[in-house]
LUMTORVEX-113218 format. One record per residue: x, y, z of N, C-alpha, C in turn. Coordinates in pm, 1 decimal, decimal comma. Example, Ala and Ser with C-alpha at 12.3 -4.5 7.8 and 13.67 -1.06 7.14 Angstrom:
@n.X->1319,0&n.Y->-569,0&n.Z->780,0&ca.X->1230,0&ca.Y->-450,0&ca.Z->780,0&c.X->1320,0&c.Y->-330,0&c.Z->780,0
@n.X->1285,0&n.Y->-225,0&n.Z->708,0&ca.X->1367,0&ca.Y->-106,0&ca.Z->714,0&c.X->1290,0&c.Y->3,0&c.Z->787,0
REM end
This chain:
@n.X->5028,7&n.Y->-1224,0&n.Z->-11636,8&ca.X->4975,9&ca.Y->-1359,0&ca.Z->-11623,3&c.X->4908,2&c.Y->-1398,8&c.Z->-11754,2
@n.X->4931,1&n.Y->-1520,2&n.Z->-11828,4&ca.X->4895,6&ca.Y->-1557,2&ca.Z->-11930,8&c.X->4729,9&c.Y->-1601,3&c.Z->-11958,2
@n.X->4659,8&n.Y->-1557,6&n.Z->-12005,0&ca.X->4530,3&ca.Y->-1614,2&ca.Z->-12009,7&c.X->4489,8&c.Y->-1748,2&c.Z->-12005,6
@n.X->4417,4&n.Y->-1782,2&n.Z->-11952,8&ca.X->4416,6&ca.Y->-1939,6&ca.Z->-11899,9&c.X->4353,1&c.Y->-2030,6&c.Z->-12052,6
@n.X->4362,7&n.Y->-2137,4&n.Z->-12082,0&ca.X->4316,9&ca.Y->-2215,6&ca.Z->-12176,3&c.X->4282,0&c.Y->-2350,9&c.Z->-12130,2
@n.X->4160,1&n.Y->-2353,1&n.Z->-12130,9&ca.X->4109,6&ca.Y->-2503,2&ca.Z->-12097,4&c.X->4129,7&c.Y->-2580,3&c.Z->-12161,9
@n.X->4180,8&n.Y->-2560,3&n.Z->-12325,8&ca.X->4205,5&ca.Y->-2649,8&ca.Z->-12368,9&c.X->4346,7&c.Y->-2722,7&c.Z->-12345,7
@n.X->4452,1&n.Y->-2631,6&n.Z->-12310,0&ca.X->4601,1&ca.Y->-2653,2&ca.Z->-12269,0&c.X->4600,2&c.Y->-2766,9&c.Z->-12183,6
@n.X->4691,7&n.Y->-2875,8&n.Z->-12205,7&ca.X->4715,1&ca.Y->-2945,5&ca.Z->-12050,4&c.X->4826,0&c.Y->-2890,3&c.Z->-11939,0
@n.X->4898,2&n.Y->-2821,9&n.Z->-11965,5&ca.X->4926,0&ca.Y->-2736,6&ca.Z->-11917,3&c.X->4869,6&c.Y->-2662,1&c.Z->-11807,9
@n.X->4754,7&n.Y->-2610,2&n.Z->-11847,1&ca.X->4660,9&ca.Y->-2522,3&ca.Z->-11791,2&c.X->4648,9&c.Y->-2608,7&c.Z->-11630,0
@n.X->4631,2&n.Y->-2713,9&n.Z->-11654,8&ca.X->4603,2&ca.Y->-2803,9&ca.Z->-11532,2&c.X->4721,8&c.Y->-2897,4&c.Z->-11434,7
@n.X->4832,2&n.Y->-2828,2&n.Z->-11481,1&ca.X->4941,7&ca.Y->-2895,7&ca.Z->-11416,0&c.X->4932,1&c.Y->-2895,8&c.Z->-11258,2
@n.X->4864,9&n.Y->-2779,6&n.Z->-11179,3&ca.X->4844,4&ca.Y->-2739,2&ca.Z->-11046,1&c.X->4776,7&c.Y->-2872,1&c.Z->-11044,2
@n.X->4634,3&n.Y->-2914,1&n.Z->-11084,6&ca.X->4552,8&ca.Y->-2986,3&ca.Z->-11057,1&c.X->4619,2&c.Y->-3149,3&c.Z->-11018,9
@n.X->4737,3&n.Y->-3147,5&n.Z->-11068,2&ca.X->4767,2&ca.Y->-3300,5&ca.Z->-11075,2&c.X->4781,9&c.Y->-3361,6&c.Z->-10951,6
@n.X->4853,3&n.Y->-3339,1&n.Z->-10842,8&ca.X->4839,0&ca.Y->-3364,4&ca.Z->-10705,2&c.X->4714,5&c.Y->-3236,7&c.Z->-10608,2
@n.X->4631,5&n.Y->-3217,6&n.Z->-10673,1&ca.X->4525,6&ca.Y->-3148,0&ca.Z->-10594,6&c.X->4431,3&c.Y->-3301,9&c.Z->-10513,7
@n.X->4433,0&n.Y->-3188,8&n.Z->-10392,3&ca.X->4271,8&ca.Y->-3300,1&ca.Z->-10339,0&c.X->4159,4&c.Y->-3272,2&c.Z->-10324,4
@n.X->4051,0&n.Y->-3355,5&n.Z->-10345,1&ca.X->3938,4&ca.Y->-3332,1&ca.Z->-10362,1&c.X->3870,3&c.Y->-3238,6&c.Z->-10364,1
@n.X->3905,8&n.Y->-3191,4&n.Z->-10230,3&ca.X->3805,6&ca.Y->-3058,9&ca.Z->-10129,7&c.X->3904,2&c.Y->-2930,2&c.Z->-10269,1
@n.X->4023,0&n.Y->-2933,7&n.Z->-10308,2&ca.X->4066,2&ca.Y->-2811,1&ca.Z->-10405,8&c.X->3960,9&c.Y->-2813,3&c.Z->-10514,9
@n.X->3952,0&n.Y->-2930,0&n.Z->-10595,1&ca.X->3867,4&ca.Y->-2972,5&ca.Z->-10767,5&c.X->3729,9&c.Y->-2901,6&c.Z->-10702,5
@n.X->3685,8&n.Y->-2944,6&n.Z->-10648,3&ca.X->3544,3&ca.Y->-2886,8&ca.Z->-10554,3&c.X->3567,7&c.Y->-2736,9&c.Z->-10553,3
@n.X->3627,3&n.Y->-2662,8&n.Z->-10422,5&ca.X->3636,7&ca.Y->-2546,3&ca.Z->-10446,7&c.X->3684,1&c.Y->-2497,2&c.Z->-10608,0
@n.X->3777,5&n.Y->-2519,3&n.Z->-10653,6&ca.X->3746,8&ca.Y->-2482,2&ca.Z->-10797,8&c.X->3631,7&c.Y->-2473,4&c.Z->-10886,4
@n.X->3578,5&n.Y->-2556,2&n.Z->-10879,2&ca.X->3476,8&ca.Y->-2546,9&ca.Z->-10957,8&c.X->3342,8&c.Y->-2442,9&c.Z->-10886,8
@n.X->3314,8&n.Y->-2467,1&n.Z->-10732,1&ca.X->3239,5&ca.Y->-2336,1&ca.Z->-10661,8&c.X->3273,1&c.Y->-2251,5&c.Z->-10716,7
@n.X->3378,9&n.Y->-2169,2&n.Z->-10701,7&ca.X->3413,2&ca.Y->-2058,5&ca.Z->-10675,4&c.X->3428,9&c.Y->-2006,5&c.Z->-10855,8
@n.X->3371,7&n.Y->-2065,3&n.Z->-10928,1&ca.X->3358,4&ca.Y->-2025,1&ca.Z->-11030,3&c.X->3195,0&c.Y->-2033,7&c.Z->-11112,7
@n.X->3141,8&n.Y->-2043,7&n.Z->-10997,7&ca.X->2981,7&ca.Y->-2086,2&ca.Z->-11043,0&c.X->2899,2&c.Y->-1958,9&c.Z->-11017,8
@n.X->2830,1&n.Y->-1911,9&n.Z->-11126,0&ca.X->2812,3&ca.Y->-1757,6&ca.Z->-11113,3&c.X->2687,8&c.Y->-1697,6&c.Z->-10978,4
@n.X->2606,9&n.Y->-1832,6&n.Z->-11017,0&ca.X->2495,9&ca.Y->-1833,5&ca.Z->-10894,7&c.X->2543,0&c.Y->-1824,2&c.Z->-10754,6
@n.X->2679,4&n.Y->-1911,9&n.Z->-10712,9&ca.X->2741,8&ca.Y->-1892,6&ca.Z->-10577,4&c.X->2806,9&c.Y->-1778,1&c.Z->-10578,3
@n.X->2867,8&n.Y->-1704,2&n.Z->-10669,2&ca.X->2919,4&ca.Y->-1579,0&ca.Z->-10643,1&c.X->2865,9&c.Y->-1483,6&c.Z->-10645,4
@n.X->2744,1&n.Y->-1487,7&n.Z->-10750,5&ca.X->2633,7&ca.Y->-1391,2&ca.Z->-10679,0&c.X->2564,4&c.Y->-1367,8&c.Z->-10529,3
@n.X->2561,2&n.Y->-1500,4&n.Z->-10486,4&ca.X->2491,1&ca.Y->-1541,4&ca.Z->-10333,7&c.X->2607,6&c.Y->-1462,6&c.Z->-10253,5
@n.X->2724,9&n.Y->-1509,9&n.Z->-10252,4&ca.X->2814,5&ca.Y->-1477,2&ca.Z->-10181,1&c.X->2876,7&c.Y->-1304,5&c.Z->-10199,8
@n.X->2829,7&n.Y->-1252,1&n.Z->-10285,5&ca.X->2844,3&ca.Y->-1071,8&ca.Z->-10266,0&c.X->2742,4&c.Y->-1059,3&c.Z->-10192,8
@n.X->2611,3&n.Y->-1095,0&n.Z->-10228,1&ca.X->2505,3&ca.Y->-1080,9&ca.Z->-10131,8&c.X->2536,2&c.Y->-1062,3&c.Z->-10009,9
@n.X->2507,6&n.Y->-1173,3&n.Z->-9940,0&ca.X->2533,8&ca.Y->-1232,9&ca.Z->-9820,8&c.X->2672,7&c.Y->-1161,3&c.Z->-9771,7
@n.X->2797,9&n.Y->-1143,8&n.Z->-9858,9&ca.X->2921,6&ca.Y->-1035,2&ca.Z->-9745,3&c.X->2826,7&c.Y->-920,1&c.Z->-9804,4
@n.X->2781,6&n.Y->-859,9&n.Z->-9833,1&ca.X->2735,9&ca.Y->-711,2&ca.Z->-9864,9&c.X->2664,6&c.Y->-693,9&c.Z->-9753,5
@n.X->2547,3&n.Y->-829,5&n.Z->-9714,7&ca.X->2488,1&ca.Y->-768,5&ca.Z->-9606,0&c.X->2502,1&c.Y->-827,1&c.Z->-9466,2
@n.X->2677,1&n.Y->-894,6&n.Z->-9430,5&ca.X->2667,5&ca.Y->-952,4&ca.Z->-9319,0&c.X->2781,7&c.Y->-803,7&c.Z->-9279,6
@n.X->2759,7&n.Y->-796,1&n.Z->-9101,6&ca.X->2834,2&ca.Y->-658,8&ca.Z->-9038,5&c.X->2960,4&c.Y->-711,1&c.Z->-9025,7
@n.X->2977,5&n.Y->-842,8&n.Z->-9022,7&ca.X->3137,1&ca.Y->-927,0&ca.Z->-8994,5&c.X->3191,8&c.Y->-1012,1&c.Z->-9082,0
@n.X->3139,6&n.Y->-969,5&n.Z->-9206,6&ca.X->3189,1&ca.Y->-1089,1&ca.Z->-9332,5&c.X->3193,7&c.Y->-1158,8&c.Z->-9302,0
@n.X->3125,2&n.Y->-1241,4&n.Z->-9215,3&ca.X->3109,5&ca.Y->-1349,8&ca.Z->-9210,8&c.X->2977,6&c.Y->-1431,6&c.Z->-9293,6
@n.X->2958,4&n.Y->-1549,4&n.Z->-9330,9&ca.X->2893,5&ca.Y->-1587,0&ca.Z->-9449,0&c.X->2783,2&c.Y->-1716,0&c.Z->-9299,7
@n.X->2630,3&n.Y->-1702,2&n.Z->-9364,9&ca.X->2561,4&ca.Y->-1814,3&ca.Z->-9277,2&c.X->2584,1&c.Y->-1955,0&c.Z->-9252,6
@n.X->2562,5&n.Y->-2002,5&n.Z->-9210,7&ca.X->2486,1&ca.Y->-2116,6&ca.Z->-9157,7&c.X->2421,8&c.Y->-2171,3&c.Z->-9235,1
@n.X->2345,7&n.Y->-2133,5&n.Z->-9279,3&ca.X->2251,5&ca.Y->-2122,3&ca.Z->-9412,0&c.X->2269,2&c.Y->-2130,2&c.Z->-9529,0
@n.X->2356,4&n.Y->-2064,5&n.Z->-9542,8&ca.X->2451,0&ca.Y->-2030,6&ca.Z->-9720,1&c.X->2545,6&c.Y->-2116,8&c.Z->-9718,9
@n.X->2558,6&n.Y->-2196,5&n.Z->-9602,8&ca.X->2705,4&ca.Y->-2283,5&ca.Z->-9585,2&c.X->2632,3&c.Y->-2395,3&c.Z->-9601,5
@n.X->2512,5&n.Y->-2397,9&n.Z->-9575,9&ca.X->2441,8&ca.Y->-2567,1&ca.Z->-9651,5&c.X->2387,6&c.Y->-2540,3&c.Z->-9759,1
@n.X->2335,7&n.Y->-2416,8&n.Z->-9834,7&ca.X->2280,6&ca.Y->-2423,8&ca.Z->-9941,9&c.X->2386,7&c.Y->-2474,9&c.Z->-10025,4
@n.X->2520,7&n.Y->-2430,6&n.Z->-10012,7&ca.X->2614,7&ca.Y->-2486,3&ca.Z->-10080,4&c.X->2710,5&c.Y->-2534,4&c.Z->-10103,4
@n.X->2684,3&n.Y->-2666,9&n.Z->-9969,1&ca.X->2738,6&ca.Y->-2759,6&ca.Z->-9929,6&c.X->2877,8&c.Y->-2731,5&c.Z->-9860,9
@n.X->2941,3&n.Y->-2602,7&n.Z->-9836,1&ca.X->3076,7&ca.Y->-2526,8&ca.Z->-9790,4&c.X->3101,8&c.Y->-2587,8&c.Z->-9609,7
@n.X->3171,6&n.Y->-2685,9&n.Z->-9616,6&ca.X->3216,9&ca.Y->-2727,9&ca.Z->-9459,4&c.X->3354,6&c.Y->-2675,9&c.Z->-9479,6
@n.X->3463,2&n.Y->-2662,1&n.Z->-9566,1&ca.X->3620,4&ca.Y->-2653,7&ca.Z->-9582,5&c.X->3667,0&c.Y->-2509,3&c.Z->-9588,3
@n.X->3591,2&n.Y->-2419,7&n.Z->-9590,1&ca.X->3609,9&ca.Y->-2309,3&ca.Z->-9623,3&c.X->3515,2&c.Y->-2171,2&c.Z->-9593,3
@n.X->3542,8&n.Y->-2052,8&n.Z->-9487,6&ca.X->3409,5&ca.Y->-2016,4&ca.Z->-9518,9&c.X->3388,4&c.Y->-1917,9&c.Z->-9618,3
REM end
């Protein structure tokens, strides 16, 4: 897999018919503070499952 380049337009061809709720999760799921929260939180839930709590701290209705 080729290393990604933000500068490429290329890079963003997926993005062109993306919707909203995708640009959103993209950008979460690359935010170091939510991925820290979120090892947390599966490290210490018994059912990987993620809160109630953690699902409004960061705004997550589309996905858990």
């Amino acid at each position: 897999m080729p290393e990604f380049d933000w500068r490429s337009p290329e890079s963003y061809e997926s993005l062109q018919d993306a919707e909203i709720v995708d640009i959103a999760w993209e950008c979460l799921r690359r935010n170091l503070d939510y991925r820290r929260d979120y090892e947390a939180i599966i490290a210490n839930s018994p059912d990987g499952e993620v809160s109630s709590e953690f699902r409004r701290k960061w705004g997550i209705c589309f996905r858990p």
